[in-house]
C-alpha positions in Angstrom: -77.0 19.8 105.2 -80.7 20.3 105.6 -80.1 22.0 108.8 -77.2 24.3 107.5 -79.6 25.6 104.6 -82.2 26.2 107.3 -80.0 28.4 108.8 -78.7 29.9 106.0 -82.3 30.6 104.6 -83.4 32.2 108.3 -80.3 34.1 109.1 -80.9 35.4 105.4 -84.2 36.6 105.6 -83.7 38.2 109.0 -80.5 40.2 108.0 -82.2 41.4 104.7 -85.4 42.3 106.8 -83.4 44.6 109.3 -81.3 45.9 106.4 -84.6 46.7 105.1 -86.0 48.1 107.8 -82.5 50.7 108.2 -83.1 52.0 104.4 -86.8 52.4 104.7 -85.8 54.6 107.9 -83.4 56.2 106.0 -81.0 55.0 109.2 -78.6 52.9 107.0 -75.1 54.2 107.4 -72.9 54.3 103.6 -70.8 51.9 105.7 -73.5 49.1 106.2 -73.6 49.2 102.2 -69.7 49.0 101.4 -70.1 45.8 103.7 -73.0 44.0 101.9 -70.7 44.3 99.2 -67.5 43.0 100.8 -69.1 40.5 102.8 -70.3 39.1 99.6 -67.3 38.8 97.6 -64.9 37.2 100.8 -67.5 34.8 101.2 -67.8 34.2 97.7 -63.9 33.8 97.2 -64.0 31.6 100.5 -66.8 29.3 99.3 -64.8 29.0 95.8 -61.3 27.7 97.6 -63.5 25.5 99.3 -64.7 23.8 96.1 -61.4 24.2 94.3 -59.8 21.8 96.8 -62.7 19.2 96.7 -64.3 20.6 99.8 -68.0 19.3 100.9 -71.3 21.4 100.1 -71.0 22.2 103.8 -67.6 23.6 103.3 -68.7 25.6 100.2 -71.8 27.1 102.4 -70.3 28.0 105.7 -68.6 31.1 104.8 -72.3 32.2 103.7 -73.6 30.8 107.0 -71.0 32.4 109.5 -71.4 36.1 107.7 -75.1 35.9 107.7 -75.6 34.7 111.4 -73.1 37.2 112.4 -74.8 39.9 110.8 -77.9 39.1 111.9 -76.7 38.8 115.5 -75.2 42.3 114.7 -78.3 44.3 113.4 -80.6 43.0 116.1 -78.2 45.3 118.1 -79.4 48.3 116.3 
């Protein structure tokens, strides 16, 4: 569990940093903002399933997790 919110806190701070970086830049597409939005809610709606059937705090977290690795793999692309 440690582990998985040291990920989660890293991946985090890098995909808010880039996002950062694409507004300051004035290089952030309206797409990239309907996504932080949409992101947010599946993962929310994922994460609540997950305790609704008794899952783990690692259960609840990993939807959080896999989107904010993937987008930071993603903006370092950019």
């Amino acid at each position: 569990m440690p582990m998985m919110l040291t990920g989660l806190a890293m991946s985090s701070w890098e995909t808010i940093f880039r996002r950062g970086l694409l507004m300051a830049r004035g290089a952030c597409p309206p797409a990239e903002y309907q996504r932080m939005i949409a992101e947010k809610v599946a993962a929310t709606q994922q994460a609540m399933l997950a305790a609704a059937r008794g899952g783990s705090h690692a259960a609840i977290l990993a939807p959080f997790l896999k989107r904010t690795r993937a987008n930071a793999r993603r903006l370092r692309r950019k």
